[in-house]
C-alpha positions as CSV (number, residue, x, y, z in Angstrom):
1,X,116.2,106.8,49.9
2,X,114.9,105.6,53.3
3,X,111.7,106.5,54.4
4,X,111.2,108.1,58.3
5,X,109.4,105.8,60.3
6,X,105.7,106.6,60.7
7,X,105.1,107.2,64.2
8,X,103.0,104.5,65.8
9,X,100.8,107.4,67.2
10,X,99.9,108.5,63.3
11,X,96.3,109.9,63.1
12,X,94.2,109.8,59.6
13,X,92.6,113.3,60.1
14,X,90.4,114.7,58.2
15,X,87.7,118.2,58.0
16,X,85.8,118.7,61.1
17,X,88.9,117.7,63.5
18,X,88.0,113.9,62.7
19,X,90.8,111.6,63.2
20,X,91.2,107.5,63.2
21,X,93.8,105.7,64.8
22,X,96.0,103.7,63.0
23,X,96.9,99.5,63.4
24,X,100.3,98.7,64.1
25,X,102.4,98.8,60.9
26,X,105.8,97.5,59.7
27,X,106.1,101.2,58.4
28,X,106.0,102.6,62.5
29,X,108.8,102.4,64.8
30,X,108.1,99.1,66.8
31,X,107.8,99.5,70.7
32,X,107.2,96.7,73.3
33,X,105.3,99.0,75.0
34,X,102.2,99.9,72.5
35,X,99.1,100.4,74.3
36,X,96.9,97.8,74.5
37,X,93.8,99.6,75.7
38,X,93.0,102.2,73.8
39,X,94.2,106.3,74.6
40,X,95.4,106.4,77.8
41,X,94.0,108.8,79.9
42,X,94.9,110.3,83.8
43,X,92.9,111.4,86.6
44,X,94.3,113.1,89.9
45,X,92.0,112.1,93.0
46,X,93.1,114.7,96.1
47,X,91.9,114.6,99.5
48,X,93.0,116.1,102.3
49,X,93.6,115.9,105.7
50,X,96.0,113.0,106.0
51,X,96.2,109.5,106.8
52,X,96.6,107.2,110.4
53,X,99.6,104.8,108.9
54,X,98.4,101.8,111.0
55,X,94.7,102.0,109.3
56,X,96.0,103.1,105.8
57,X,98.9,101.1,104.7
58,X,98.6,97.4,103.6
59,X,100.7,94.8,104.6
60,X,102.7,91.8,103.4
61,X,104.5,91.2,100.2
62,X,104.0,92.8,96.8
63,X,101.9,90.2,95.3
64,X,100.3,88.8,98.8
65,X,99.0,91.8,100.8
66,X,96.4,92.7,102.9
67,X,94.4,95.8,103.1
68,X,94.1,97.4,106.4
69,X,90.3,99.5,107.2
70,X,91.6,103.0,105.8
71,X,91.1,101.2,102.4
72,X,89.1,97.7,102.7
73,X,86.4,99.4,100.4
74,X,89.3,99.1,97.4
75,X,88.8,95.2,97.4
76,X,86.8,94.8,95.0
77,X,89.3,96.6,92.9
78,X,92.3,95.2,94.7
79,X,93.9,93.5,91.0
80,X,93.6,97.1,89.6
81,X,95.2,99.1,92.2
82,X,99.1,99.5,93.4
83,X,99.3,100.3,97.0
84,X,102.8,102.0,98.1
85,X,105.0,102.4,101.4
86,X,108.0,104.2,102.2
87,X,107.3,107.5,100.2
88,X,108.4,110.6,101.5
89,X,108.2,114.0,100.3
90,X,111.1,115.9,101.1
91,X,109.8,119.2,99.0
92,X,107.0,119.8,101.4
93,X,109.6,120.9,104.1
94,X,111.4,123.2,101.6
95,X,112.4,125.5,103.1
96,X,110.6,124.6,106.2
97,X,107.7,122.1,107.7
98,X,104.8,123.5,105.2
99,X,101.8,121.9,107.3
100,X,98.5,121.3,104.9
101,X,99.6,123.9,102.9
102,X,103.6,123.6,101.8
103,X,103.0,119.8,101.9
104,X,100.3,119.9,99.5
105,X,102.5,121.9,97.3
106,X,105.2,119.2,97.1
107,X,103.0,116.3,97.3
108,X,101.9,116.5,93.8
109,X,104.3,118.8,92.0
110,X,107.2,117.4,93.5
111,X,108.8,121.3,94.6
112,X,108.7,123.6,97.0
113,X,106.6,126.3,98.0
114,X,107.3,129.6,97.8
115,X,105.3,132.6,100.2
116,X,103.7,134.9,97.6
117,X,103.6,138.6,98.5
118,X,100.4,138.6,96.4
119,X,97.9,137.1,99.6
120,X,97.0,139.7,102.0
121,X,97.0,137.3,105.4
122,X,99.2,137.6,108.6
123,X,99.4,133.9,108.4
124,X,102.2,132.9,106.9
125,X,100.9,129.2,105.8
126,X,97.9,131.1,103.9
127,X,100.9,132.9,102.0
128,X,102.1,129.2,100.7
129,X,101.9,128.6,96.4
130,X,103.9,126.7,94.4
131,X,106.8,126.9,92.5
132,X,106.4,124.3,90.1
133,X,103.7,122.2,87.5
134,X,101.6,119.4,89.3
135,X,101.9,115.6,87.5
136,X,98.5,116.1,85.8
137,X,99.4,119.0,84.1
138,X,102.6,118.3,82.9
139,X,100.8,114.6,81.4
140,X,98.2,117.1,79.8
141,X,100.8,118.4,78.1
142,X,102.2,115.7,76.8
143,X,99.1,114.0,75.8
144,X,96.4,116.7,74.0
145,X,95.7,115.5,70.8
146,X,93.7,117.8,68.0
147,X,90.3,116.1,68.9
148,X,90.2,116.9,72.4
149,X,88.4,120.0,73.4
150,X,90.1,120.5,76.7
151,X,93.7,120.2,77.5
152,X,92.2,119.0,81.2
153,X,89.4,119.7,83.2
154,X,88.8,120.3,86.8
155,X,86.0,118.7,89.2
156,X,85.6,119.4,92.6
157,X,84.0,117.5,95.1
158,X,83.2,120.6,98.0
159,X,80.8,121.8,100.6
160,X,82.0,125.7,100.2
161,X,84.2,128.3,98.2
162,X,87.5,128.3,100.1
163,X,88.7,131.8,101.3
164,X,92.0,130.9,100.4
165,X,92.1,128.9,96.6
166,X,95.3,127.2,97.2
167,X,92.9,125.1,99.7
168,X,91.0,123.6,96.7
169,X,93.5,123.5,93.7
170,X,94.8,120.3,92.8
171,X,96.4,121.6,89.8
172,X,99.2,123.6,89.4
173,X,100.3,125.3,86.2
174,X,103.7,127.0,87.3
175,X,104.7,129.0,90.0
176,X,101.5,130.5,91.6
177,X,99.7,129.3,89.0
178,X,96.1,127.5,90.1
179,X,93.5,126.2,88.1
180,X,90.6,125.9,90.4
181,X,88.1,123.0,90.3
182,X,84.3,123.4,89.0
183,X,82.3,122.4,92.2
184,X,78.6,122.6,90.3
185,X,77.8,119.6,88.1
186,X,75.1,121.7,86.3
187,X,77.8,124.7,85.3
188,X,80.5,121.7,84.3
189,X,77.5,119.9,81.9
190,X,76.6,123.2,80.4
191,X,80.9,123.8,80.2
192,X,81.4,120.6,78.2
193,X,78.5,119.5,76.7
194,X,76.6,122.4,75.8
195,X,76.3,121.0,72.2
196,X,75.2,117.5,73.8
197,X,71.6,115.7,74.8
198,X,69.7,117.8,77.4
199,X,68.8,114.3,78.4
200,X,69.4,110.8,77.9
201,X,66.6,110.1,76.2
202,X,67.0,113.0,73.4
203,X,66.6,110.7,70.2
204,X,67.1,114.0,67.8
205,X,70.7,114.2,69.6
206,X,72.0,110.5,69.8
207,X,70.7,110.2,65.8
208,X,72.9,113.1,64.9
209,X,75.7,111.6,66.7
210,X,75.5,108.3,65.1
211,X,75.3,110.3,61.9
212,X,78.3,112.0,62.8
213,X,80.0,108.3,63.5
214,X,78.7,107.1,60.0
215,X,80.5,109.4,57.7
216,X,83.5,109.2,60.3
217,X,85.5,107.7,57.0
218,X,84.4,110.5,54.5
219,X,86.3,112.7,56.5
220,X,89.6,110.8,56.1
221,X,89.9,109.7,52.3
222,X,92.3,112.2,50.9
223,X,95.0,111.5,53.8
224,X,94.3,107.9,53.2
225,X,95.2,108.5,49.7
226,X,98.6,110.3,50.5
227,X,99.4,107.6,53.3
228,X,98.7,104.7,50.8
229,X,102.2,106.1,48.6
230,X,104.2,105.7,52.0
231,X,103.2,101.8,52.7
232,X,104.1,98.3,51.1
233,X,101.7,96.1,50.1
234,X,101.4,94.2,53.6
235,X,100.4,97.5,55.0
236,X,98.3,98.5,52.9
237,X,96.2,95.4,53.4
238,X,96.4,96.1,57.0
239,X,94.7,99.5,56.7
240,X,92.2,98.5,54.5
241,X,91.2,95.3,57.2
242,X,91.8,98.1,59.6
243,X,89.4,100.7,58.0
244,X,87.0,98.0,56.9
245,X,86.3,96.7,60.5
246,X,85.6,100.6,61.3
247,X,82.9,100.6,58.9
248,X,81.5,97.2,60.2
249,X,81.5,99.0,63.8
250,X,80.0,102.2,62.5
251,X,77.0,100.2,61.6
252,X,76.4,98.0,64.4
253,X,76.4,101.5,66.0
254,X,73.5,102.9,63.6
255,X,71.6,99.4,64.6
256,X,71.7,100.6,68.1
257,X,70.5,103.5,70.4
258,X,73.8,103.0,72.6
259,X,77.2,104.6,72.6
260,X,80.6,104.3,73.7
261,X,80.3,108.2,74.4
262,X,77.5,108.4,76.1
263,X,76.2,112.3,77.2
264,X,74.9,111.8,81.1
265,X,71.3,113.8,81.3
266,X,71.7,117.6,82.4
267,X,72.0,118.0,86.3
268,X,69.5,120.3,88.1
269,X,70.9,123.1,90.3
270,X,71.3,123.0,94.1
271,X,72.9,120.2,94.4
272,X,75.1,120.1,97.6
273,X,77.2,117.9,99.3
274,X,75.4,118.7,103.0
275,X,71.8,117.4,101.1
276,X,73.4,114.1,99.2
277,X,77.4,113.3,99.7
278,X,76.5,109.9,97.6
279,X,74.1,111.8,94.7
280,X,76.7,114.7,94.4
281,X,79.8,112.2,94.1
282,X,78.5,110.3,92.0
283,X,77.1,113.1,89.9
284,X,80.6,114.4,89.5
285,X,82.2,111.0,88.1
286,X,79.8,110.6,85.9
287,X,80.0,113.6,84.4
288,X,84.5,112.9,84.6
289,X,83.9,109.5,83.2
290,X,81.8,110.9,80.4
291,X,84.3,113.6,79.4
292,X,86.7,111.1,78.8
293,X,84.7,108.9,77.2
294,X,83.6,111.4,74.6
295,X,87.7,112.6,74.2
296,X,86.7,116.0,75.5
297,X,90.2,115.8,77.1
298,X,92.4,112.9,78.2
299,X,93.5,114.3,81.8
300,X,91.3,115.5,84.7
301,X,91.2,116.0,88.3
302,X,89.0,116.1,91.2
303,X,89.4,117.7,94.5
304,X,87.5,115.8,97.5
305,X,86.8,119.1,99.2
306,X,90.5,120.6,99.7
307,X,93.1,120.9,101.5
308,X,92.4,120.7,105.3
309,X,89.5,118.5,103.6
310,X,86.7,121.4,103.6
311,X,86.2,120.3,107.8
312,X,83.0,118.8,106.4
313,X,80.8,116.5,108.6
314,X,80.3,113.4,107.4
315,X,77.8,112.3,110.5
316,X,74.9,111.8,107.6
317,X,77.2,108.9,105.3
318,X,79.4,107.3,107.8
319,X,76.8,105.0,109.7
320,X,79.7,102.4,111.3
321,X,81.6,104.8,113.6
322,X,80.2,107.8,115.5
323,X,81.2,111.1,113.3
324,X,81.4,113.8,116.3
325,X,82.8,117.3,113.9
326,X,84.2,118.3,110.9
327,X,87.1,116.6,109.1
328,X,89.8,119.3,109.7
329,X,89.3,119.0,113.3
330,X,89.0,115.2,113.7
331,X,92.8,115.3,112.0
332,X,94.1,117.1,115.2
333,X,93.5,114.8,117.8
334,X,95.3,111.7,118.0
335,X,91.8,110.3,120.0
336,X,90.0,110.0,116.5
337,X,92.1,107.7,114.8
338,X,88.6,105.5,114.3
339,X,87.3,108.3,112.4
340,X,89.9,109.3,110.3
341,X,90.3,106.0,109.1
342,X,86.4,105.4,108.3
343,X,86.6,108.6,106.7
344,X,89.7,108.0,104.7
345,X,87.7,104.5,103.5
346,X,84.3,106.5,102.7
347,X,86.7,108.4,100.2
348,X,88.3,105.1,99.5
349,X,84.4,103.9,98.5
350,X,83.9,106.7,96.6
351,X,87.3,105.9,94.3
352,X,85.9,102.5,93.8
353,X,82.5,104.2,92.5
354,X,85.0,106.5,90.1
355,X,86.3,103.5,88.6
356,X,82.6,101.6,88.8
357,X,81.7,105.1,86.3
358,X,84.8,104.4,84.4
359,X,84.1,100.4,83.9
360,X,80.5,101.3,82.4
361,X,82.1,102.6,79.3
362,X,83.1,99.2,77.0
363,X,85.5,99.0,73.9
364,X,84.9,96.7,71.3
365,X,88.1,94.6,72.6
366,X,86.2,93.4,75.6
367,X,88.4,96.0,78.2
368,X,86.9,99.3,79.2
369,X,87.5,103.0,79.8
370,X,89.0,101.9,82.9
371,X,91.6,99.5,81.7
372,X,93.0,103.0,79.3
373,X,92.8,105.1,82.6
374,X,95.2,105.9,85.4
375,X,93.9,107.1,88.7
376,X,96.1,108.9,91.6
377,X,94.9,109.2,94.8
378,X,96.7,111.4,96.8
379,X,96.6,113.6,99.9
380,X,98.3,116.5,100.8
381,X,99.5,114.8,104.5
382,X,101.0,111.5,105.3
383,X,100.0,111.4,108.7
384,X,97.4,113.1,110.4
385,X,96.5,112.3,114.0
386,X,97.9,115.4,116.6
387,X,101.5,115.9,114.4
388,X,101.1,116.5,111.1
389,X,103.5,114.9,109.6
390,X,104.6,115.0,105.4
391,X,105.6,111.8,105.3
392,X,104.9,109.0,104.8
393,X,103.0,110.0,101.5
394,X,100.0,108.5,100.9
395,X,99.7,107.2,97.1
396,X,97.3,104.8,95.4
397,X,97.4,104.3,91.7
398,X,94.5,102.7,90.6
399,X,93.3,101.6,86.9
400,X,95.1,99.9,83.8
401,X,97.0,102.6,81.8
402,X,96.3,100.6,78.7
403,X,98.1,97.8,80.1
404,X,101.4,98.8,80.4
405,X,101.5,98.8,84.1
406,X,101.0,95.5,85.6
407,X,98.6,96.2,88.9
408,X,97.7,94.3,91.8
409,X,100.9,95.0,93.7
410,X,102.0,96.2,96.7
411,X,105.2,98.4,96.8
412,X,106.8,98.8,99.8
413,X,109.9,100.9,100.0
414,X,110.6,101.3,103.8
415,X,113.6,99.4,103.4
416,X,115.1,102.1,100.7
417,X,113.4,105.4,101.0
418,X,111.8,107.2,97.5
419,X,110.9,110.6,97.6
420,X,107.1,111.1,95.6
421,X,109.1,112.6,92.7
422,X,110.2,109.5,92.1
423,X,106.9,108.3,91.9
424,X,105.5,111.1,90.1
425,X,108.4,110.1,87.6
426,X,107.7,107.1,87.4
427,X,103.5,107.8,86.9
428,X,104.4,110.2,84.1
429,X,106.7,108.2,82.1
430,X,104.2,105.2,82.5
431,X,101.3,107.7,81.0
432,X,103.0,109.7,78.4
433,X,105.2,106.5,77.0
434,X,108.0,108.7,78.2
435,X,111.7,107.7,79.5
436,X,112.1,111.1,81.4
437,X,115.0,111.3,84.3
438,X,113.8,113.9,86.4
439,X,110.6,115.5,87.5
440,X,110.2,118.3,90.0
441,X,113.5,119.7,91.7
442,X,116.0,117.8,90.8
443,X,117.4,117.4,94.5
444,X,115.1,115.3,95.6
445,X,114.6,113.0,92.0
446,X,116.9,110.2,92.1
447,X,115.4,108.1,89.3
448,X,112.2,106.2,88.7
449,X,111.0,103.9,91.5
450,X,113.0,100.6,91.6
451,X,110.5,97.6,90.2
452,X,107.8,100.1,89.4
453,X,107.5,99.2,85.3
């Protein structure tokens, strides 16, 4: 009789919700594309406002580019990042220009809006939801495993609740569906690690982790057992070597007072982004980086204060160019294309900080949480200056994805046109191992992006 394949995803689990990954077998399904860093993991960046093309997009060829100022504080990162041009998102004018609003509903969910009857406000715009699931929620689907905690959670850069929540939702669970972002670093460390250290220095806390860690193979023996009758002898050997090696790690970790999951100390109240933009930010993505770390969840996103970008004032962190009013504003008049663009390359500084938060966290294979992790930065306009404009979309992926995406490129479709559900596509396949044909409406999905993989 032949035996089904194992999946090459197979978990040992065991009491308690513990679970160990499995080596590659003969007994698994082979597949060219096995991750090579670990579980991948996503994060959706949004920030609003828009972009000033000339300042945002690179230029030159995919492998020999340049970076123009919306985004020179990327370079550092520049072999981890793909840059794109010639995106458009045709949804956002479904059934008619959107502005902040129906454009941000497209951007990332690749469908139209739809004017709810539920919001009480003569403006029509205010009236815009959306009618379909934004990227990270339909990778959250696909990727919760039993051990996470969270199917995704929600961050939120911001200077104020929005009277309207579309203007800080970045996530979008169906039609009018919203899952708002957590804007208080001290109410998202009590959310998700209410169990963990009050501070980094709590030895009680890290030794009963580490404890945890050192019976990690208790937990597993009676599926090991049961998995041992499906495997020939080469395999078997393989998951002994395999399990063997865990215990080695296990007590290197007992040796040691560090961690690959490593619980930041407890925030205090009151922080806010008018006393410390840097402290705040930062706060936040170490608190993101952390979650995934720990496998709390494997998808997240933040939203860098909303749609129409909060009109915050960023006079007190932008020292190179004179900051005269509040984001939103700035975005109108075609006059403060220097401030846009040292704006849009503050946020772009504070993406490379993400991924600095994201590199702290090592694997015993030399790569780090960064190399397993997939980073969108999007925005709900592609130009801003005195037309708002949908196109073109501003996307930057930044990250590894478990190497399976080769980075470092710049993509540069202005000769042949792709709408951003291509690319959203093309991101979710890349993330969920998927080979997927469609995502968003259909009418404007023509296939995954042409030299993307």
């Amino acid at each position: 009789m032949k035996k089904t394949p194992l999946s090459r995803r197979t978990l040992l689990r065991g009491a308690g919700g513990v679970a160990i990954a499995l080596p590659m077998l003969e007994a698994m399904e082979s597949s060219a594309d096995a991750a090579t860093g670990g579980q991948k993991k996503f994060i959706s960046f949004f920030s609003g406002c828009g972009v000033t093309g000339e300042t945002f997009f690179p230029t030159g060829t995919e492998k020999s580019f340049t970076l123009p100022e919306s985004v020179t504080a990327l370079t550092k990162y520049k072999d981890k990042i793909i840059f794109f041009d010639g995106i458009t998102n045709a949804s956002g004018n479904d059934p008619e220009y959107g502005g902040h609003q129906g454009s941000h509903v497209g951007m990332i969910s690749g469908s139209p809006f739809v004017f709810s009857a539920d919001v009480a406000d003569p403006d029509h715009y205010e009236k815009m939801r959306p009618t379909g699931t934004s990227l990270d929620q339909k990778i959250a689907q696909k990727l919760r495993s039993s051990s996470n905690k969270f199917a995704s959670l929600q961050f939120g850069v911001m200077n104020r609740p929005s009277g309207n929540n579309f203007d800080i939702a970045a996530s979008f669970t169906g039609e009018k569906g919203l899952l708002l972002p957590e804007p208080d670093p001290a109410a998202i460390f009590k959310m998700i690690f209410q169990d963990g250290a009050a501070s980094a220095g709590d030895v009680a806390t890290a030794e009963l982790a580490r404890q945890k860690r050192k019976s990690i193979l208790d937990f597993i023996k009676s599926r090991y057992t049961a998995l041992n009758a499906r495997l020939g002898a080469d395999d078997k050997a393989r998951i002994d070597q395999h399990l063997t090696s865990i215990r080695e790690i296990e007590q290197q970790l007992l040796a040691s007072t560090s961690s690959n999951c490593m619980i930041p100390s407890r925030p205090t109240s009151g922080i806010t982004p008018e006393k410390d933009l840097d402290g705040y930010a930062k706060l936040q993505f170490s608190l993101l980086a952390a979650a995934l770390a720990c496998d709390l969840t494997n998808v997240a996103s933040l939203t860098w204060f909303g749609t129409r970008g909060g009109d915050f004032n960023y006079k007190n962190v932008i020292k190179d160019v004179a900051i005269t009013g509040g984001h939103h504003g700035l975005s109108h008049n075609q006059a403060d294309t220097p401030q846009i663009t040292a704006i849009n390359n503050y946020i772009a500084q504070n993406i490379a900080i993400l991924m600095a938060s994201l590199d702290t966290y090592k694997t015993s294979a030399g790569g780090s949480l960064l190399d397993s992790t997939l980073i969108l930065w999007w925005n709900e306009l592609g130009f801003s200056n005195a037309t708002h404009q949908s196109s073109p979309a501003p996307f930057v992926l930044a990250g590894g994805n478990g190497g399976a995406l080769k980075m470092g490129r710049f993509l540069n479709y202005n000769s042949q046109k792709q709408s951003n559900n291509n690319l959203l596509l093309s991101v979710y396949n890349a993330v969920t191992d998927s080979s997927d044909v469609t995502f968003g409406d259909p009418r404007y999905c023509t296939g995954v992006l042409p030299g993307f993989a």
